[in-house]
N, C-alpha and C positions, 0 to 999 in steps of 0.2 A: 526606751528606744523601740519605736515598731519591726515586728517582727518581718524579716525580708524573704521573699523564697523566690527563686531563681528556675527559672521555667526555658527551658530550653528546645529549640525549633528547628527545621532544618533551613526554613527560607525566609529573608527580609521583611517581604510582604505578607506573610505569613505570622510574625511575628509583629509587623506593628497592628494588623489586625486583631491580635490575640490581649494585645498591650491595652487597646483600647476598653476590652471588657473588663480586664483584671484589675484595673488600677494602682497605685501607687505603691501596696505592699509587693508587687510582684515587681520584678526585674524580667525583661523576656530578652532573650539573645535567640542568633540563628547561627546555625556552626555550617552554615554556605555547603551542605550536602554533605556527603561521605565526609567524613576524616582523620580515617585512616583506611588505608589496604595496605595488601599481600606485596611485601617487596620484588621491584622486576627483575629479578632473575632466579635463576635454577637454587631450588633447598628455601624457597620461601614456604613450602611444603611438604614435611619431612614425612614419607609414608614409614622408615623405621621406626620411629618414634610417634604413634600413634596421630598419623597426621599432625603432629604438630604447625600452627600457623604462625612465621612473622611475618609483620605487621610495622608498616610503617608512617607517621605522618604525613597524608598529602598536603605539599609544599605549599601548595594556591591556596590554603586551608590552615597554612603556620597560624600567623595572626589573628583568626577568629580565634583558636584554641588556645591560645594565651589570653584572650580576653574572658573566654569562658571560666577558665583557671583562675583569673584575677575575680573575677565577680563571683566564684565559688568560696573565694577564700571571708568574703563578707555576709556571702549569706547562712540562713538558718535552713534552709532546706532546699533540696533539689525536685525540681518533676522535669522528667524527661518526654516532652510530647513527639516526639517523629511522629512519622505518618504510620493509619496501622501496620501498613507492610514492611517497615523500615525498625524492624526490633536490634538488629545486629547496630545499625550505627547507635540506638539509644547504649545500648551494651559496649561500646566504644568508647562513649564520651565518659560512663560512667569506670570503667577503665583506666581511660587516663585519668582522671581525675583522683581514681583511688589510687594510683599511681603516685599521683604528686601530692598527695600525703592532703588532700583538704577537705576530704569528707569528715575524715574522724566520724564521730557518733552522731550525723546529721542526718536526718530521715531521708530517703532516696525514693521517689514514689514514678512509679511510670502511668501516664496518663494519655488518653487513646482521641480523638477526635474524628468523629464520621462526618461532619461538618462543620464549621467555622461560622457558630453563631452565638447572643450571650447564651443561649437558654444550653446548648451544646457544651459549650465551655466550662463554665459552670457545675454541671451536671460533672463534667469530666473531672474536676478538680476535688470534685467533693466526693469523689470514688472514686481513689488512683488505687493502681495493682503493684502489683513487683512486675520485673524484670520476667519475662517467659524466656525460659532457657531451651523449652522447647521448642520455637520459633528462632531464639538464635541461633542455635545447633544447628536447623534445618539452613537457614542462610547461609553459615561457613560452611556446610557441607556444598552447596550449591557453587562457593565462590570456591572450595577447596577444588571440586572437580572441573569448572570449566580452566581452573589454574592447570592441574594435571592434562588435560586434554589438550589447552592452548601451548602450553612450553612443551610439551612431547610432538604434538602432531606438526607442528608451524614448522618448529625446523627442521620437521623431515619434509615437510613440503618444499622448503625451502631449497634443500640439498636435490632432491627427487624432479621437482619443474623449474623453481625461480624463486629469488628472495623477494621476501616483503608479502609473501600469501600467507595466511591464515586459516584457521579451521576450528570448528566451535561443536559442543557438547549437542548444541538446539541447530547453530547456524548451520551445519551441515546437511542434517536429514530434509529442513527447506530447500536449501541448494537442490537437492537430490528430487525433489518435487516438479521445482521449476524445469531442471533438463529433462527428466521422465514427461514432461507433459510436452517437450520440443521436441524429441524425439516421437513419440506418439503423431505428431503434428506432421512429422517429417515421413513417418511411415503409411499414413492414411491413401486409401485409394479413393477417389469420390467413387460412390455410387448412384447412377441414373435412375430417376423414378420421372412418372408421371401421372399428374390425377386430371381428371374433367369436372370443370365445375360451371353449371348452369347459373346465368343472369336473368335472374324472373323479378316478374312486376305485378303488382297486387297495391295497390295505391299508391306503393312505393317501389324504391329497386333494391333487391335482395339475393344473396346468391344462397348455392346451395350444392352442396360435393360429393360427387358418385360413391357410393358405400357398399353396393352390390351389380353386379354386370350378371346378366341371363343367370339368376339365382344364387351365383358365387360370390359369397365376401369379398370385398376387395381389402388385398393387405398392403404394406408399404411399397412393393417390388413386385406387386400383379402386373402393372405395368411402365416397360422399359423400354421401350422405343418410338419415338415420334410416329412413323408406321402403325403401329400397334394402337397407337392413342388415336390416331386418326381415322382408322378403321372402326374405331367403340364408336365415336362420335357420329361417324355415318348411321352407323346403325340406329342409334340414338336419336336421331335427327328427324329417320322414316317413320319410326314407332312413338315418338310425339307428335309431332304435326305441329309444331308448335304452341302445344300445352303439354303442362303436369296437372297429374291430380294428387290433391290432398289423400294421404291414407290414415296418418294416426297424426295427434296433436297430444304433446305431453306436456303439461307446466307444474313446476313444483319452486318452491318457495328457500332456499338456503342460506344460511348464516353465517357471517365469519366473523371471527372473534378480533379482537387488537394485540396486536404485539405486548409483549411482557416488556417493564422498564430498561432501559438499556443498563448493560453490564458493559466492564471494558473492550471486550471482543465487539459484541455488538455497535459498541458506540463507534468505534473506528471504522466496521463495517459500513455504517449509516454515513456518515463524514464523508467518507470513500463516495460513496453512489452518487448523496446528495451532494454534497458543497464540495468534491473536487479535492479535499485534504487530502495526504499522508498521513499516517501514521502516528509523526514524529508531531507536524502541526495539530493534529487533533491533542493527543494528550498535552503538549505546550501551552494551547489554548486553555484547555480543562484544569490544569494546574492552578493557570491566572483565575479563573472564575472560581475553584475551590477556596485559592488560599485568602480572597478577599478583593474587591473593588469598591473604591470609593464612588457613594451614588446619589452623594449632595450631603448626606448626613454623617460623611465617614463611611469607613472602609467595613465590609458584611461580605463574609461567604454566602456565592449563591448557589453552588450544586454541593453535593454531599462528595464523599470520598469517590476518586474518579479511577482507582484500581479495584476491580472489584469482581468477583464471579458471581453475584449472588443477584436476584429478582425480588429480592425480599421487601418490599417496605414497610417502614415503621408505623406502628399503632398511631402517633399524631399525625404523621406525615397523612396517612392514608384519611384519615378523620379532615383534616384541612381540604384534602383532595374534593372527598365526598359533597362535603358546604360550600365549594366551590360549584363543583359543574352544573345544578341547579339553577342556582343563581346567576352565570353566562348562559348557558345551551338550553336550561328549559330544563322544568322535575322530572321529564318524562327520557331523558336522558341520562340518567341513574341507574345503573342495576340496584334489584333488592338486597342486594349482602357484595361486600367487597369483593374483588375479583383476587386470587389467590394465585401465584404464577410457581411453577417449583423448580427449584434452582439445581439445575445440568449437574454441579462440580461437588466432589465428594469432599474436597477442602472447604468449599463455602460455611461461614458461621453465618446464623441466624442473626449475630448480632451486627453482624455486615452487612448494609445496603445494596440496593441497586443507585445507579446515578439519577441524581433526582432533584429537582429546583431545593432550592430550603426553606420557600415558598411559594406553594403556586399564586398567593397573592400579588408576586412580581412579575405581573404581566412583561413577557419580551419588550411589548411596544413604549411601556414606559422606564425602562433601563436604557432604548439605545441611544438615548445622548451621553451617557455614561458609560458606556464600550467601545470598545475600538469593531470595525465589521465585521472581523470573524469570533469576536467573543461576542458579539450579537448571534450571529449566524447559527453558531454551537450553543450558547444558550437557549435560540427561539428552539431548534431541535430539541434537545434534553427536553424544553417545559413541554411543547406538545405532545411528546411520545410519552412521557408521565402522565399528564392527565387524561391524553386515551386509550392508556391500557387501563383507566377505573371506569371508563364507559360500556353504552350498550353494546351491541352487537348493530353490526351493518346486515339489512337484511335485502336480499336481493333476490328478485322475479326472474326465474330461467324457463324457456322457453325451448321444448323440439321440435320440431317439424320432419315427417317421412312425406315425400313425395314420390310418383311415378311415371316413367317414360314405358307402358306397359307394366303391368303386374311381376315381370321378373326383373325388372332395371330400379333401384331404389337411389333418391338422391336424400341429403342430412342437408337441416339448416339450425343452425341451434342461434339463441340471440336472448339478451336479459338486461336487466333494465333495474336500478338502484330503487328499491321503494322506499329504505327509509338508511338514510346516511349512518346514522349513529356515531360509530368513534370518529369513523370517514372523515367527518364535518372537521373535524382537525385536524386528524393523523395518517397518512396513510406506508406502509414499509415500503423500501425499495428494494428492486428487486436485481440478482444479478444476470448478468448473459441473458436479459430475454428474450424469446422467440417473438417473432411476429405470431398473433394470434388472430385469426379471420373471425374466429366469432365473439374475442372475449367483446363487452360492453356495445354489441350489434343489436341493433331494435328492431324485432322481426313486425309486419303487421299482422291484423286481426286474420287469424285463417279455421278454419271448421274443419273436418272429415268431409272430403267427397268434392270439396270445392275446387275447382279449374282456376289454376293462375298462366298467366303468359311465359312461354320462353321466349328471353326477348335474342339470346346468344350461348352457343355451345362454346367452352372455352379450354382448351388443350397445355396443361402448365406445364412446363420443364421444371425439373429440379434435381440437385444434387445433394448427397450428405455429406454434412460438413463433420469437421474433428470439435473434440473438445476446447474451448477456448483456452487460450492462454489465460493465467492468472493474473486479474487485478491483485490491488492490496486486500481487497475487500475480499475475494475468494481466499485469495492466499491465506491471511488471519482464519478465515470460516475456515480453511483445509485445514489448518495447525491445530485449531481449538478441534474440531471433532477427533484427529487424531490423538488429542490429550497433549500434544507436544507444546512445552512451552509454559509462560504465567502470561495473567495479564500484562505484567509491567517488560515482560519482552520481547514482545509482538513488532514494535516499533525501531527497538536494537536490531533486533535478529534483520530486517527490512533492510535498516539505513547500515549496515556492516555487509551487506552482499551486495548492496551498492558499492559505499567505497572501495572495499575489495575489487571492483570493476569483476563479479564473478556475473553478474545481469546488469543489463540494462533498462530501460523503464521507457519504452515507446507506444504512445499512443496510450499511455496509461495502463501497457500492458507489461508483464519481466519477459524478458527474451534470455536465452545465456548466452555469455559471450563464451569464446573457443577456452578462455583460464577455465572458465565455470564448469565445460564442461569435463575436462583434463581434470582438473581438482574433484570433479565428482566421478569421474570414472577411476579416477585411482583410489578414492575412499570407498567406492563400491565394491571395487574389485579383491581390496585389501584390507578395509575393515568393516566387510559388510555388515560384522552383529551391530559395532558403534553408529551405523548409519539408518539403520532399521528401522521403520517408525515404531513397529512395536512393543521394539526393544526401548528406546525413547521413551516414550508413552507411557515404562511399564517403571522404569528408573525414576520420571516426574513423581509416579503416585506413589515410588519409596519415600521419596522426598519429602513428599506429604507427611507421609505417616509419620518423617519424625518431629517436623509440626507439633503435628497430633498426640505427640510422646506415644506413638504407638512401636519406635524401632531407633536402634540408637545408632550415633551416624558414625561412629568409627568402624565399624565392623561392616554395615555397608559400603565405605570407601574400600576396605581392605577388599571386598568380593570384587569391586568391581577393578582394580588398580593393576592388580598381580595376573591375572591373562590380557591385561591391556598393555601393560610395560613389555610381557613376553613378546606381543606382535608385534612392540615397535622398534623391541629389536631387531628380531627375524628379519622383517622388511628393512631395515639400515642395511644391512648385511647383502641381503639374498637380490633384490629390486635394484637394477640400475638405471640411471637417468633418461636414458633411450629409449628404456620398456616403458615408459610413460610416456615422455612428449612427442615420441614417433611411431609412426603405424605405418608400416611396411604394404607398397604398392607393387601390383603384379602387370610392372609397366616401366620400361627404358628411358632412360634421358634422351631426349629425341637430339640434344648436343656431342654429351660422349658416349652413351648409352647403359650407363650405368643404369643399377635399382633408385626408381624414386620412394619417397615416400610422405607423408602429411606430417608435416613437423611445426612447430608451437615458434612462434617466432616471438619478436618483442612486443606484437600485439594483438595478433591473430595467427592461429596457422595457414599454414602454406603449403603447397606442394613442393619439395626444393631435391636438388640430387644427393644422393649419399658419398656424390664424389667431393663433395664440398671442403676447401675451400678454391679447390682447383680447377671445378666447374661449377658455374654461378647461377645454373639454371635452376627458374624459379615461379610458379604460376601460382593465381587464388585457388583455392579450394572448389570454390564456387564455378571458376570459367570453364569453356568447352575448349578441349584440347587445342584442337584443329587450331580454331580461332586466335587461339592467346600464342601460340607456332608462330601464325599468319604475322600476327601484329605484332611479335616481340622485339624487331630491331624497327627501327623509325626509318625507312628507304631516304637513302642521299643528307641524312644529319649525322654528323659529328662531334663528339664533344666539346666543347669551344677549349676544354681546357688542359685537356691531353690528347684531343685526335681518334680516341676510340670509339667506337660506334653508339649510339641512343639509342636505348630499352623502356618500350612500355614498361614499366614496375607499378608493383600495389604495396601500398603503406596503410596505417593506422587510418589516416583520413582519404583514403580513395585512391585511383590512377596517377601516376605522377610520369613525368618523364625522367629518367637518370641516368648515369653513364654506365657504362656495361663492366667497366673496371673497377666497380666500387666492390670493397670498402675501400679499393685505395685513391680512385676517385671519386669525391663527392658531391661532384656537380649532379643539381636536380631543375627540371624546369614543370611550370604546370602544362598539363595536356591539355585544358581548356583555354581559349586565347579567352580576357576578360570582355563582356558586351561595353560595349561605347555607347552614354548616354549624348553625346554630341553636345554635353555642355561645356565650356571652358573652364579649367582648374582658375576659380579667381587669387591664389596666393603666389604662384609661379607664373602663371598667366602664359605657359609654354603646352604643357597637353592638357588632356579634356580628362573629366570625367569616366570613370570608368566601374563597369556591375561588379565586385568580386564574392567570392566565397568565405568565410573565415574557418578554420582549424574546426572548428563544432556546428560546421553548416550554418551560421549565421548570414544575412546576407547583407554587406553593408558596401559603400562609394567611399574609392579614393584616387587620386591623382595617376595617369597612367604613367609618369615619370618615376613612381616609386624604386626605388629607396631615395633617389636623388629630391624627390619633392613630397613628403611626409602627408600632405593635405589629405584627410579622409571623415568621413562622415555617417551616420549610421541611417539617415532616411534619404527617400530620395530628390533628388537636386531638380530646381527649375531656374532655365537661364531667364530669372527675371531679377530686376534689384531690387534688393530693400528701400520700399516706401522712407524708412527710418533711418539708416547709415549707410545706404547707398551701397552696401555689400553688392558684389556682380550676383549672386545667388540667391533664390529661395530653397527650403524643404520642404516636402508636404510631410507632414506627422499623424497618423489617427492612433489615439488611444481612445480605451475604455471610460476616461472621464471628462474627455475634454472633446471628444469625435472627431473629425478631422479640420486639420490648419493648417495654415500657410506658416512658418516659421524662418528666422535668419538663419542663414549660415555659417552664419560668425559668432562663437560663443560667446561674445560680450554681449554681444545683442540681444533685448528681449522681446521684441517684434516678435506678434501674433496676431493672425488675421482668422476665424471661421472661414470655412468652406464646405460645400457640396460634399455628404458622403461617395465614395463612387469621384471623387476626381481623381481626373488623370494621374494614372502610376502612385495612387496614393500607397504607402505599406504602414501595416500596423505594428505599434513600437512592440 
């Protein structure tokens, strides 16, 4: 009977990818992720008993585990392949299993994959390890402490602002990021400057920006008022006569290098700028292209491991790379010796990649009929950014020019010009928050010493300085990774958990905090400032490392850090009450009874409300001007329809509303905007029209103005014309992305479609 060994994976496709190289003696199963954790409640982590962990079956994950157990008991040997970062579930499975008594004296081999190819596979199989204890250790310790930090701090936040918040070992010190940069935003004064910058002509039109006034430098804040700048330029004006003259001409010749392979940080970063991902979609994506797609011949990994800190590429990899780019771009496109990149992270092994095709002989263009468009998208990225960081250097022609309106007024023109593309030609990085730059890739013409060009216009600019931007995802990830906070593989969590949490918002692509976010971080700040610290952060990841690294053993670091963390969170149980967090005392009277107001945390945002509550109802946005929200607070001459008492502007979760002044014990609310009339007729009731409304998340979509009574609504907008096709009283105009704009029925059976004119009338895009 042939010998069987049983090779275990964590995902489907992963595994029938694996299936296909191994053949017939192997058996591959996938245990569908984790399977097992830390049971959900309090003492699944015993810090008396040297941290002890239980450990429970996840439920969604019974059934594979029975099967893995059923096909353990037939085979002659185990290799456990997880992903290289996933050592604790390989030490799981083989747990249970020794558990259920079916190893006995069967060889256990742990086996690593940096890629999902035969020659990978292979390789792997034919040199499996043990089990690294030092890697599992550092994992429980990791899940040991955000266990500790999650079941202590949650429900005292919970007790302290509101149930259902959270608080995390990483996810906090981000939190604390994002509101430091809103607050910052919040305290900024603009500052006024002004520069003068001349429009000269010389075969072409080129400008050029005052850099010394009557022998003096000019700095950022030399000048500050309209007056002042208007004053330079007269002057300026007399003492050219309309020319400058050439004084120095400088050109020199500079190089830039290509970006180093993408790592995890990096890749998500890139994702971010270029293709519009999160986070969560970049690695989701990265996963499917790791663990195998079928590309006419069967299922082949095509990037290498997609968690990674390292720059490093492997000896064939890099040799493949080299015999390539000759043979596209031309020999002269080669450096003479590989390009060496060194890798940031003091965890990084050598023997871990950076992300990287698993061949560059799979051109992008011939895979995309076999990707879906973002696993196109993230692959065409991944190949080009790998093969031009083994390219030349882009060399580019810079260019200075000093001019003079008189010998003591100097004006700067700088301009350059690409001589020879090099990586360019495929790759180039993106960048975040950029400035407008007046001279980057400006092409000055030919100019000498001593040579008269035209002023054609003296030009007087205003400006102000702006704050630091809010954080993309892509700064965000850069901010964590420099601060060491964090791994690759939780860049993505830490992100999609302070969303949920609703502790930020994501506008414009940008985190804003909402009012929890801020409250949850100004209580963490104020009351466990060392746990919130990045340096303290920063400094506890790199223990973490170490014991990895078998450089520190992890019970005794949990015991340092456990026993003055559990001290604070008693204290604060005790000492902190619910008010001294969600309210903050105003040195300002209820203009109703005249009680103290103050800013209190409501069910969805804070508010200004009385402290005589609940016996005075007064209650304004944080945001509004007193006077005004005073002004507007009772609706003149409207009554409650349903007890009589008077109508109150109120603010709710989604904006202005109108509601009765006696609530909570009345609950009538009406909206403050009357809905726009498209003046087409409802065709199902055939009694009112059409009507613009708003939805709950600012959507904007048409429904019948008889609402509730006549349900009819629709999400694009209506034209009182019929269907050519079923005679419906209605058309919609519809524009997407794939189809551009159309005429559509109004009636969901129907599937009438007509093209039309981008730009028609009242078109909206789905």
């Amino acid at each position: 009977m042939a010998t069987k060994n049983l090779v275990i994976v964590e995902s489907p496709a992963k595994a029938k990818t694996i299936k296909k190289y191994l053949g017939n003696h192997f058996n591959v199963l996938a245990s569908y992720g984790h399977v097992r954790d830390l049971l959900p409640k309090e003492g699944a982590v015993d810090p008396t008993h040297d941290f002890a962990m239980r450990y429970e079956l996840i439920a969604k994950n019974t059934k594979h585990v029975t099967a893995i157990v059923s096909a353990m008991k037939k085979a002659d040997a185990l290799y456990l392949a997880t992903d290289p970062d996933r050592e604790a579930i390989s030490w799981h499975i083989y747990t249970i299993l020794k558990d259920k008594k079916t190893l006995k004296d069967k060889p256990v081999h742990r086996v690593v994959f940096h890629e999902i190819t035969h020659a990978a596979v292979k390789a792997a199989i034919d040199n499996p390890r043990e089990i690294s204890m030092d890697l599992v250790n550092a994992q429980q310790a990791r899940r040991a402490l955000d266990y500790l930090v999650g079941f202590n701090l949650s429900p005292l936040l919970w007790r302290k602002i509101r149930r259902g918040l959270s608080a995390g070992r990483v996810q906090s010190p981000a939190l604390r990021m994002i509101v430091e940069r809103e607050e910052e935003i919040e305290k900024f004064v603009p500052q006024e400057y002004w520069d003068i910058v001349a429009d000269l002509e010389k075969d072409q039109l080129f400008s050029a920006k005052l850099t010394h006034y009557q022998n003096t430098k000019l700095e950022q804040f030399s000048i500050t008022q309209a007056a002042q700048a208007e004053e330079i330029k007269t002057v300026l004006l007399k003492k050219a006569k309309g020319k400058l003259k050439v004084i120095k001409v400088e050109k020199k010749q500079r190089k830039r290098n290509p970006s180093a392979p993408f790592t995890t940080s990096t890749l998500q970063q890139e994702s971010a700028r270029k293709l519009g991902f999160t986070a969560q979609r970049t690695m989701r994506t990265a996963q499917q292209l790791y663990e195998g797609i079928d590309i006419g011949n069967g299922a082949v990994g095509l990037i290498s491991y997609m968690r990674t800190d390292s720059v490093h590429l492997a000896a064939e990899a890099l040799e493949e790379i080299r015999q390539f780019i000759p043979k596209k771009y031309g020999d002269n496109q080669l450096p003479d010796e590989p390009r060496v990149y060194k890798t940031k992270s003091k965890n990084a092994q050598e023997a871990h990649e950076a992300i990287r095709p698993t061949s560059v002989m799979r051109m992008p263009e011939s895979l995309k009929e076999f990707l879906s468009p973002e696993q196109f998208k993230l692959y065409d990225l991944i190949w080009k950014r790998t093969v031009s960081s083994q390219m030349i250097h882009a060399t580019i022609d810079t260019v200075a020019v000093d001019l003079t309106a008189g010998e003591e007024n100097i004006f700067h023109a700088t301009g350059s010009v690409i001589a020879d593309l090099g990586f360019m030609r495929v790759y180039q990085e993106g960048k975040d928050d950029k400035k407008i730059d007046t001279d980057e890739d400006r092409l000055l013409p030919p100019l000498t010493v001593g040579e008269i060009v035209d002023l054609k216009q003296l030009n007087c600019n205003q400006h102000f300085t702006e704050p630091q931007p809010r954080f993309s995802e892509a700064t965000l990830i850069k901010t964590l990774e420099e601060y060491g906070i964090g791994r690759p593989s939780t860049y993505a969590a830490i992100i999609y958990t302070l969303q949920q949490r609703e502790y930020v918002s994501l506008e414009n692509k940008r985190f804003h905090p909402t009012d929890v976010g801020r409250i949850v971080n100004k209580f963490l700040t104020q009351h466990f400032t060392k746990y919130v610290d990045y340096d303290f952060t920063a400094t506890l990841e790199d223990q973490l490392d170490s014991i990895a690294r078998g450089e520190k053993e992890w019970v005794p670091l949990l015991a340092d850090f456990w026993g003055p963390f559990k001290h604070l969170v008693d204290e604060i149980l005790e000492t902190v009450k619910r008010s001294d967090v969600t309210q903050e005392a105003l040195d300002e009277a209820c203009p109703q009874c005249g009680k103290p107001l103050s800013i209190r945390l409501g069910r969805f945002n804070r508010f200004i409300g009385c402290t005589g509550y609940p016996e005075c109802n007064y209650t304004r946005s944080v945001t509004e001007d007193k006077a005004e929200t005073d002004a507007a607070l009772v609706v003149e001459g409207r009554n409650c329809p349903d007890c009589g008492n008077p109508l109150q502007v109120r603010a709710g979760r989604y904006g202005k509303f109108i509601g009765c002044s006696h609530y909570p014990n009345c609950k009538h609310i009406e909206s403050l905007q009357k809905p726009a009339d498209t003046g087409v007729p409802c065709p199902e009731c055939e009694k009112g029209s059409i009507v613009k409304r708003k939805s709950r998340m600012g959507k904007i979509f048409f429904s019948c103005a008889r609402y509730p009574d006549c349900k009819y609504a629709l999400w694009n907008q209506p034209i009182a014309e019929p269907c050519p096709k079923c005679a419906w009283p209605l058309l919609t105009v519809k524009t997407t992305k794939k189809r551009g704009t159309e005429l559509v029925c109004g009636k969901k059976t129907c599937d009438f479609s007509k093209q039309v004119e981008e730009g028609y009338p009242d078109a909206k895009s789905d």
